[in-house]
Biopython code that builds the backbone (N, CA, C, O; Angstrom):
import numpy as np
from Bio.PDB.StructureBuilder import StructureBuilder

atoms = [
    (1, "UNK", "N", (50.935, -48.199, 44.822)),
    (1, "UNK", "CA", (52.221, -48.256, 45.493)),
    (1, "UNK", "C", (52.915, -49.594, 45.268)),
    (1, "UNK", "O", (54.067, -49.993, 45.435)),
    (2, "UNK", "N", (51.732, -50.160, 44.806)),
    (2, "UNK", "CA", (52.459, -51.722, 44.492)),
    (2, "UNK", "C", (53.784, -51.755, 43.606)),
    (2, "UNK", "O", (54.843, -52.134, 44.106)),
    (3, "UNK", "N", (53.700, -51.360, 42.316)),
    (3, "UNK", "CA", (54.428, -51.146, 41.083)),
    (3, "UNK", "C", (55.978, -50.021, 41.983)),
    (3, "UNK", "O", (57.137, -50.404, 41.828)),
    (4, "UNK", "N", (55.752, -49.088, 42.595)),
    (4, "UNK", "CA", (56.691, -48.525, 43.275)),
    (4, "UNK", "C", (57.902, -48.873, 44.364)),
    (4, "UNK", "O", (59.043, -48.493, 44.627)),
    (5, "UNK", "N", (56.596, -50.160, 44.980)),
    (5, "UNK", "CA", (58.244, -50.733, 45.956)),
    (5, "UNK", "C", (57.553, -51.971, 45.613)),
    (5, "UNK", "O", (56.628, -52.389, 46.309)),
    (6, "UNK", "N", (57.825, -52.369, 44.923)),
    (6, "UNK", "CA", (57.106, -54.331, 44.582)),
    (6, "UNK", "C", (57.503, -54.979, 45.756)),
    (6, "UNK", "O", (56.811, -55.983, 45.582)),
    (7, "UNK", "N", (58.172, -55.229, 46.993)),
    (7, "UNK", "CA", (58.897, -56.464, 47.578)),
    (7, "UNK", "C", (59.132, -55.690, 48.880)),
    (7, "UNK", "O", (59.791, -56.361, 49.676)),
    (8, "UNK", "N", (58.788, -54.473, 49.335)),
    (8, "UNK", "CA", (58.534, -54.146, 50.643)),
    (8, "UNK", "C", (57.914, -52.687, 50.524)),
    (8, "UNK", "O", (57.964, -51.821, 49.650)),
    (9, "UNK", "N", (57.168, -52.800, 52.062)),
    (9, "UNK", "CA", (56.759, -51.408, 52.824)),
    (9, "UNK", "C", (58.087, -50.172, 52.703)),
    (9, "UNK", "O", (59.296, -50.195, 52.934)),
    (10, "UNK", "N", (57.070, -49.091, 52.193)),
    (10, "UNK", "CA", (58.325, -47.678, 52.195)),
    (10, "UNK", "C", (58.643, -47.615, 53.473)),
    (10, "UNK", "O", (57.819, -47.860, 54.354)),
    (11, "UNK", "N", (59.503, -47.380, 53.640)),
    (11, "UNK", "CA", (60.490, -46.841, 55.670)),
    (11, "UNK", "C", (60.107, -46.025, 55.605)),
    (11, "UNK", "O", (59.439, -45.921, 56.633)),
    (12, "UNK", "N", (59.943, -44.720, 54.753)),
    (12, "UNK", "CA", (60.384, -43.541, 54.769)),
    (12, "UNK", "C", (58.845, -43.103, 55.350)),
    (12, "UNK", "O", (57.822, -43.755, 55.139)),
    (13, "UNK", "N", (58.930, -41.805, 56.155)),
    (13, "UNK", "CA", (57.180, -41.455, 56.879)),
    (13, "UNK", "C", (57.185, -40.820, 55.449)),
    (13, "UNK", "O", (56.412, -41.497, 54.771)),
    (14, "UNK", "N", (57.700, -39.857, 54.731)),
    (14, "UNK", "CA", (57.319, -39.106, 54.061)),
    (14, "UNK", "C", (56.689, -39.968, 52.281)),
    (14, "UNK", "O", (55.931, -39.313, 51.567)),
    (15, "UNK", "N", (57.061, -41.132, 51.923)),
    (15, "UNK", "CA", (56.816, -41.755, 50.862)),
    (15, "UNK", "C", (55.343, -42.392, 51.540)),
    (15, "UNK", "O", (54.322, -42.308, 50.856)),
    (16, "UNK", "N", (55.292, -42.963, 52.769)),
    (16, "UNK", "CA", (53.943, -42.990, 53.259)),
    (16, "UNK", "C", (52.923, -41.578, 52.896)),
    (16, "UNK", "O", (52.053, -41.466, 52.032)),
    (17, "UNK", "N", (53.407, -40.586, 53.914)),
    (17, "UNK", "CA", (52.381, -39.619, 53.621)),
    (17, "UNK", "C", (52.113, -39.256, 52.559)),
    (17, "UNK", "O", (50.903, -39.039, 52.486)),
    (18, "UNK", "N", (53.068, -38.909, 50.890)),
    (18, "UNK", "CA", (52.945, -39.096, 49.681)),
    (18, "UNK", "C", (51.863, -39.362, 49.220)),
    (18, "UNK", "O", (51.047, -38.636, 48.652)),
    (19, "UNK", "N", (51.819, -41.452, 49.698)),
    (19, "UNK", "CA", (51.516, -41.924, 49.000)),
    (19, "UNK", "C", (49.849, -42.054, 49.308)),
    (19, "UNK", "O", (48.984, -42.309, 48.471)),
    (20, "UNK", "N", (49.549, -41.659, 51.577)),
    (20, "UNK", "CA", (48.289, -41.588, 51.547)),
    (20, "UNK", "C", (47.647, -40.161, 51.005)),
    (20, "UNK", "O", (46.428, -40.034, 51.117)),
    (21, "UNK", "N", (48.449, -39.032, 50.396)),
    (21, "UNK", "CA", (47.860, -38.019, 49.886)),
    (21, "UNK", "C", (47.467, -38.379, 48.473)),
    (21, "UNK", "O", (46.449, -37.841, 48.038)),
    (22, "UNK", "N", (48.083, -39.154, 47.752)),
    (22, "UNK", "CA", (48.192, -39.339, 46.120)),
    (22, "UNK", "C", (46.775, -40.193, 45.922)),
    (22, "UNK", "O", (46.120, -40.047, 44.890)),
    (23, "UNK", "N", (46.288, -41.218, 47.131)),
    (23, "UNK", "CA", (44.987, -42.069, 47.377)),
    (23, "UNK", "C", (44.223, -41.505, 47.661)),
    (23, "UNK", "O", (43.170, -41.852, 47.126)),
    (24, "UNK", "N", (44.107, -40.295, 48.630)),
    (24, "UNK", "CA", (42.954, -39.725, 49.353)),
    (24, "UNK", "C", (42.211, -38.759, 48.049)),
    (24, "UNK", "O", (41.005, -38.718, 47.804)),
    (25, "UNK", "N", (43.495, -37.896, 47.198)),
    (25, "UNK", "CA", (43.303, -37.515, 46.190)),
    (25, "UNK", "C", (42.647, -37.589, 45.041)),
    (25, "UNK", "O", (42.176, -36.759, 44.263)),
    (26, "UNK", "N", (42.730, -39.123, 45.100)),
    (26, "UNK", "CA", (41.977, -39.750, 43.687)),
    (26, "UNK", "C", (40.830, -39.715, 44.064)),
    (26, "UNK", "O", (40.098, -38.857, 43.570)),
    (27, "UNK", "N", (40.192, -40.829, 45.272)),
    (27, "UNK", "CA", (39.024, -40.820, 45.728)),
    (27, "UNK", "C", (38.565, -39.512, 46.018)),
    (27, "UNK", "O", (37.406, -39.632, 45.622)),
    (28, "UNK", "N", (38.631, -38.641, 46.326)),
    (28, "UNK", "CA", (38.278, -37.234, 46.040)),
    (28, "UNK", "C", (37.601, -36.817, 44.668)),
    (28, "UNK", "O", (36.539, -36.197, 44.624)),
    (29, "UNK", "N", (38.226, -37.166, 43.700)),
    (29, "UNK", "CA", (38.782, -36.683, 42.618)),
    (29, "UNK", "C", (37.252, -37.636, 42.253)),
    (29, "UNK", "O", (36.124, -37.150, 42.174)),
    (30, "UNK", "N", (37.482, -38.527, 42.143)),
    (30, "UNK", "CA", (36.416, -39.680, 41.476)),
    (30, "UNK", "C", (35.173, -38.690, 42.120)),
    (30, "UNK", "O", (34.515, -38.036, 41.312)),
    (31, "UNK", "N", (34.893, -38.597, 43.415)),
    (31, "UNK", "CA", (33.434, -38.210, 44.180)),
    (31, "UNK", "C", (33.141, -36.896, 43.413)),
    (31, "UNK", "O", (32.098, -36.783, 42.769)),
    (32, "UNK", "N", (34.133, -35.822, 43.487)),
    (32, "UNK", "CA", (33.913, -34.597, 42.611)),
    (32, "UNK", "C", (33.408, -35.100, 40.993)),
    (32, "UNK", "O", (32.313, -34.830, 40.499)),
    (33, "UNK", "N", (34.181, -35.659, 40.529)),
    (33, "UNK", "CA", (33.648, -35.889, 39.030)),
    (33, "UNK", "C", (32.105, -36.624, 38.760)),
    (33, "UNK", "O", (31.430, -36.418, 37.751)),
    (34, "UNK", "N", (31.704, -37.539, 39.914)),
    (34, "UNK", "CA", (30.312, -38.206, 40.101)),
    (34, "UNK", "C", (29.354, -36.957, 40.110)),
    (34, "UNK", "O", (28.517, -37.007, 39.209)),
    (35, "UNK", "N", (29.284, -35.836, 40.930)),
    (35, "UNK", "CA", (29.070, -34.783, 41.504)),
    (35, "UNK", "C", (28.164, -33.537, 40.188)),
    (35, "UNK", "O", (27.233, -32.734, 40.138)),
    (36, "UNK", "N", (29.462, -34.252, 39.153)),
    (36, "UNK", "CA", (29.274, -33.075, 38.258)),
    (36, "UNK", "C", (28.251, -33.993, 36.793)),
    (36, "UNK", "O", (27.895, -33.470, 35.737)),
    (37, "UNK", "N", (28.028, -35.312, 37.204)),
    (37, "UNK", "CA", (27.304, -35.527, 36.796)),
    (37, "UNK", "C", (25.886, -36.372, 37.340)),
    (37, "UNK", "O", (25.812, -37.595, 37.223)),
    (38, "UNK", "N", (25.002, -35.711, 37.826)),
    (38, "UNK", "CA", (24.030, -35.891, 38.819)),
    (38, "UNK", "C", (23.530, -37.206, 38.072)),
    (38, "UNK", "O", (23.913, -37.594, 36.968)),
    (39, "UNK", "N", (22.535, -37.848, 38.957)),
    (39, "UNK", "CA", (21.151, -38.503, 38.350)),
    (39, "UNK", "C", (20.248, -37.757, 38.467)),
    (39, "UNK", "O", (20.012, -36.870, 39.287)),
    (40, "UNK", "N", (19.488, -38.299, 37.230)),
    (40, "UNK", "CA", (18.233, -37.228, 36.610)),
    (40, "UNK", "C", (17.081, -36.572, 38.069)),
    (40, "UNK", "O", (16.449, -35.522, 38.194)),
    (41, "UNK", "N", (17.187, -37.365, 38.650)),
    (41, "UNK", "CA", (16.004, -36.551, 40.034)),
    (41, "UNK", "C", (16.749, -35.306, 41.062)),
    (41, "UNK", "O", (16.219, -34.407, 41.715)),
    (42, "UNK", "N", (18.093, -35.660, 40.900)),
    (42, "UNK", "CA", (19.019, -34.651, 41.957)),
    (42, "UNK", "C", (19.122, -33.353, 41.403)),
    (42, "UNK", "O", (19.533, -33.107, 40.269)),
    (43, "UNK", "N", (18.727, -32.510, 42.263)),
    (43, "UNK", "CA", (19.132, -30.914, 41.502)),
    (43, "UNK", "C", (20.685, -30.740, 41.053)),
    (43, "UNK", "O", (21.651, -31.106, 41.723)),
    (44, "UNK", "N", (20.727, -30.148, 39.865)),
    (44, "UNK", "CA", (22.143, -29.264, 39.569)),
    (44, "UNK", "C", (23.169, -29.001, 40.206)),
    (44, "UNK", "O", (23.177, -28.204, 41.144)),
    (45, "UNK", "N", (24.124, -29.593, 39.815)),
    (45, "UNK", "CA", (25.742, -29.238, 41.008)),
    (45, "UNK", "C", (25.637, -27.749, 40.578)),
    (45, "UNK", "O", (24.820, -27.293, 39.778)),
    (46, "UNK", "N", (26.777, -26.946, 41.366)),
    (46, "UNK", "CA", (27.263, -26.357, 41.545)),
    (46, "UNK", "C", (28.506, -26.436, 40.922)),
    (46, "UNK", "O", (29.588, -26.633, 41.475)),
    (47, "UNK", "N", (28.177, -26.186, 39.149)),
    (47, "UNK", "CA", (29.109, -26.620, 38.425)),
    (47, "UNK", "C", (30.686, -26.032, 38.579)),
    (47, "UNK", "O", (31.732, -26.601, 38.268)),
    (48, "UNK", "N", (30.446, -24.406, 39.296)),
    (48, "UNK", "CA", (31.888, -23.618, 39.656)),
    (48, "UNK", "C", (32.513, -24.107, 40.571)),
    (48, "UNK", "O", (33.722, -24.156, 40.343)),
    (49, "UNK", "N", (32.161, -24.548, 41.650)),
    (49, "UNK", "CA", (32.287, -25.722, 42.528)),
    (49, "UNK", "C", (33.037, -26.674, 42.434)),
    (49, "UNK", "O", (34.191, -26.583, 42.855)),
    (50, "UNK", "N", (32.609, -27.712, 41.911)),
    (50, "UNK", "CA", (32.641, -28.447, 41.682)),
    (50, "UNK", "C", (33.970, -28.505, 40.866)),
    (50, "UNK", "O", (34.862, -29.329, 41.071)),
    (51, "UNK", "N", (33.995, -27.380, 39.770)),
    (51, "UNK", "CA", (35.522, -27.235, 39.103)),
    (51, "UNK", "C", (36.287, -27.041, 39.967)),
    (51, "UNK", "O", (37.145, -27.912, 40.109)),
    (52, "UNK", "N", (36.311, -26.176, 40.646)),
    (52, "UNK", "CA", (37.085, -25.543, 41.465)),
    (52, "UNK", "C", (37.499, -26.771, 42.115)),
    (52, "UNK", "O", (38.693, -26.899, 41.846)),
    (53, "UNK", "N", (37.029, -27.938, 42.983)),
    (53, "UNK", "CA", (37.337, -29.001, 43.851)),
    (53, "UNK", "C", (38.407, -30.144, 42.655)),
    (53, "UNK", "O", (39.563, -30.501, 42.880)),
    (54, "UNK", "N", (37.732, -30.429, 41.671)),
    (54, "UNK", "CA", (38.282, -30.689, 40.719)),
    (54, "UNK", "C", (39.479, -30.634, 40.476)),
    (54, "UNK", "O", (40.207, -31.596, 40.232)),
    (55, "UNK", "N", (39.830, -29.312, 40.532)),
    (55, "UNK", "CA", (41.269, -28.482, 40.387)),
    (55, "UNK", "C", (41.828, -28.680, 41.387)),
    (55, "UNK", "O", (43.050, -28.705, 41.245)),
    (56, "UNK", "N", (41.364, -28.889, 42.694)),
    (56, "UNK", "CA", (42.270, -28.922, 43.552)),
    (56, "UNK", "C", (42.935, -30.372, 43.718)),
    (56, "UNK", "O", (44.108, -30.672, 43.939)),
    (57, "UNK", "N", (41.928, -31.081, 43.561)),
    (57, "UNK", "CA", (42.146, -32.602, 43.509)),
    (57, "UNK", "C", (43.326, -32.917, 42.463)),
    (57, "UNK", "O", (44.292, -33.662, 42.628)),
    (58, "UNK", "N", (43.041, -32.272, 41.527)),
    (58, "UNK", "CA", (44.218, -32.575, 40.228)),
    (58, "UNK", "C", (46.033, -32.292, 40.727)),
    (58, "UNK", "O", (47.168, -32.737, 40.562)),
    (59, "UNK", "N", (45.326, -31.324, 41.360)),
    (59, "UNK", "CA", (46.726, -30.538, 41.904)),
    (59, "UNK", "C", (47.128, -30.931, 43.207)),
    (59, "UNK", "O", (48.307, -30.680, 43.457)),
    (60, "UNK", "N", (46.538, -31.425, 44.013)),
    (60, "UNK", "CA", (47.256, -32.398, 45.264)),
    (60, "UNK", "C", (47.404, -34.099, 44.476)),
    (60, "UNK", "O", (47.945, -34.922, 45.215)),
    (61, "UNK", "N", (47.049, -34.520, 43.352)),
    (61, "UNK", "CA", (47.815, -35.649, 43.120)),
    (61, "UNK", "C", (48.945, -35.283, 42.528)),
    (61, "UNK", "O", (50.000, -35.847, 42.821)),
    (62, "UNK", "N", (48.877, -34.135, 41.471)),
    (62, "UNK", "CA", (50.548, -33.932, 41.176)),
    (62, "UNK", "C", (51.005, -33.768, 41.849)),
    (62, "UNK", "O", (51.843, -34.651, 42.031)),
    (63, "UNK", "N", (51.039, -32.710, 42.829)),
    (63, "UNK", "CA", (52.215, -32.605, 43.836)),
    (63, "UNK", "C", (52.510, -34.035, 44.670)),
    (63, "UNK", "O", (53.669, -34.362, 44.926)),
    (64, "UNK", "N", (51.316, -34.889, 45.085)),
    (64, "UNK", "CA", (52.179, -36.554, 45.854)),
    (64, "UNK", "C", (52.437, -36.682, 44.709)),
    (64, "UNK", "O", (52.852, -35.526, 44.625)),
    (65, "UNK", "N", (52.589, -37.112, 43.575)),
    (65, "UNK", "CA", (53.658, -37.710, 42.531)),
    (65, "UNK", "C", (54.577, -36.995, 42.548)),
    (65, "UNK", "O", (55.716, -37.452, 42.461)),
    (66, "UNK", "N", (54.381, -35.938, 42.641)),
    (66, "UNK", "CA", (56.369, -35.235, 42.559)),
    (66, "UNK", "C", (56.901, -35.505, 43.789)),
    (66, "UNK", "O", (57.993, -36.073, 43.818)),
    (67, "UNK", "N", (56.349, -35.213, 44.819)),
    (67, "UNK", "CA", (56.590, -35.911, 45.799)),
    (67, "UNK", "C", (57.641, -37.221, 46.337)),
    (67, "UNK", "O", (58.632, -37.321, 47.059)),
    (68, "UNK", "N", (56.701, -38.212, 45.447)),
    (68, "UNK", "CA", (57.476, -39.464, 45.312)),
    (68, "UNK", "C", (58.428, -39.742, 44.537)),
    (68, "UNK", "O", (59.333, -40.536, 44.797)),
    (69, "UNK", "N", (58.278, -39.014, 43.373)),
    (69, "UNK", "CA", (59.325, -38.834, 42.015)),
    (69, "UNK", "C", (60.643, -38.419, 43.184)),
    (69, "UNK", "O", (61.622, -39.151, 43.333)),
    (70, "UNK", "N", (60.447, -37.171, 43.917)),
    (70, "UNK", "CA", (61.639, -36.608, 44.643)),
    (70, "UNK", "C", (62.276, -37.367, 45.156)),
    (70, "UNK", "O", (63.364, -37.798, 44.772)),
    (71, "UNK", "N", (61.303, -37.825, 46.727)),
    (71, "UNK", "CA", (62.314, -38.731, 47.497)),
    (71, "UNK", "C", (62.687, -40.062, 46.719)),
    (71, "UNK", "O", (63.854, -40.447, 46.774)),
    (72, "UNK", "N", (61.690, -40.825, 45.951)),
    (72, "UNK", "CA", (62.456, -41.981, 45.436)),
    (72, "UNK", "C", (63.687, -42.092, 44.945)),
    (72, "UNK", "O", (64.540, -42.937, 45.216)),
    (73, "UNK", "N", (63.744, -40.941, 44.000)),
    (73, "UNK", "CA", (65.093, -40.635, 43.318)),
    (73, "UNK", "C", (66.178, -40.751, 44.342)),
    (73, "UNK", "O", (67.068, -41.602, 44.342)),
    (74, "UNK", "N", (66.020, -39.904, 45.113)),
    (74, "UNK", "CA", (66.713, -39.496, 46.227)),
    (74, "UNK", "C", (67.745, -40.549, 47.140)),
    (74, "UNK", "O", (68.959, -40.698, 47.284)),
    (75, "UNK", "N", (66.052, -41.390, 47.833)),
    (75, "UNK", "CA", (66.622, -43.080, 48.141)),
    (75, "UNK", "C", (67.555, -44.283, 46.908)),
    (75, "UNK", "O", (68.389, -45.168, 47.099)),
    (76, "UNK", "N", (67.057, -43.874, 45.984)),
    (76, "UNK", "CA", (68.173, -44.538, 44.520)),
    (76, "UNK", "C", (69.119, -44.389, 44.920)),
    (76, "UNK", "O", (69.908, -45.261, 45.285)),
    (77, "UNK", "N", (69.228, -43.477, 44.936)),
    (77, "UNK", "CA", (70.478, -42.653, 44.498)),
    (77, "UNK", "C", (71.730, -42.463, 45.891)),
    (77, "UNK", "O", (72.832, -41.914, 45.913)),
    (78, "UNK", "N", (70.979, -43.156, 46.887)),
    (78, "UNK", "CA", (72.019, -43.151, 47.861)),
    (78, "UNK", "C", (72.498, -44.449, 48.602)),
    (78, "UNK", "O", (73.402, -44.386, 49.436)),
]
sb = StructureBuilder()
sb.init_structure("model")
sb.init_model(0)
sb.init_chain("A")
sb.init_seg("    ")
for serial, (resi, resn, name, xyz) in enumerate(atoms, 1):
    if name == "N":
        sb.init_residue(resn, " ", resi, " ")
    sb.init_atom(name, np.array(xyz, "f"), 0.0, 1.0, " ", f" {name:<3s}", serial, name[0])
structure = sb.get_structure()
């Protein structure tokens, strides 16, 4: 979020919530991908699973980036 508002806090609740969905997302995203590759003593993910979470993770960070793409524009622009 740094690179997005360099020189202040977003006002907006919704560029907040965005931006804690676009974070919660990743870290998600990272734990699922650890997941799918075990250490050698841990039994076998649940490799369908595991995609499946994957996918979802992928797809709640695009949507907070469009998200932010939206309203930012939005705030530009007015």
């Amino acid at each position: 979020s740094a690179f997005v508002f360099p020189s202040q806090k977003p006002k907006s609740e919704l560029v907040r919530t965005s931006l804690r969905l676009l974070t919660s997302s990743a870290y998600r995203l990272q734990s699922e991908c650890r997941k799918a590759l075990p250490a050698e003593p841990s039994p076998a993910p649940d490799i369908q699973l595991v995609t499946q979470q994957v996918i979802q993770c992928a797809y709640d960070i695009a949507k907070a980036a469009k998200q932010l793409v939206t309203i930012t524009t939005k705030e530009n622009n007015n």
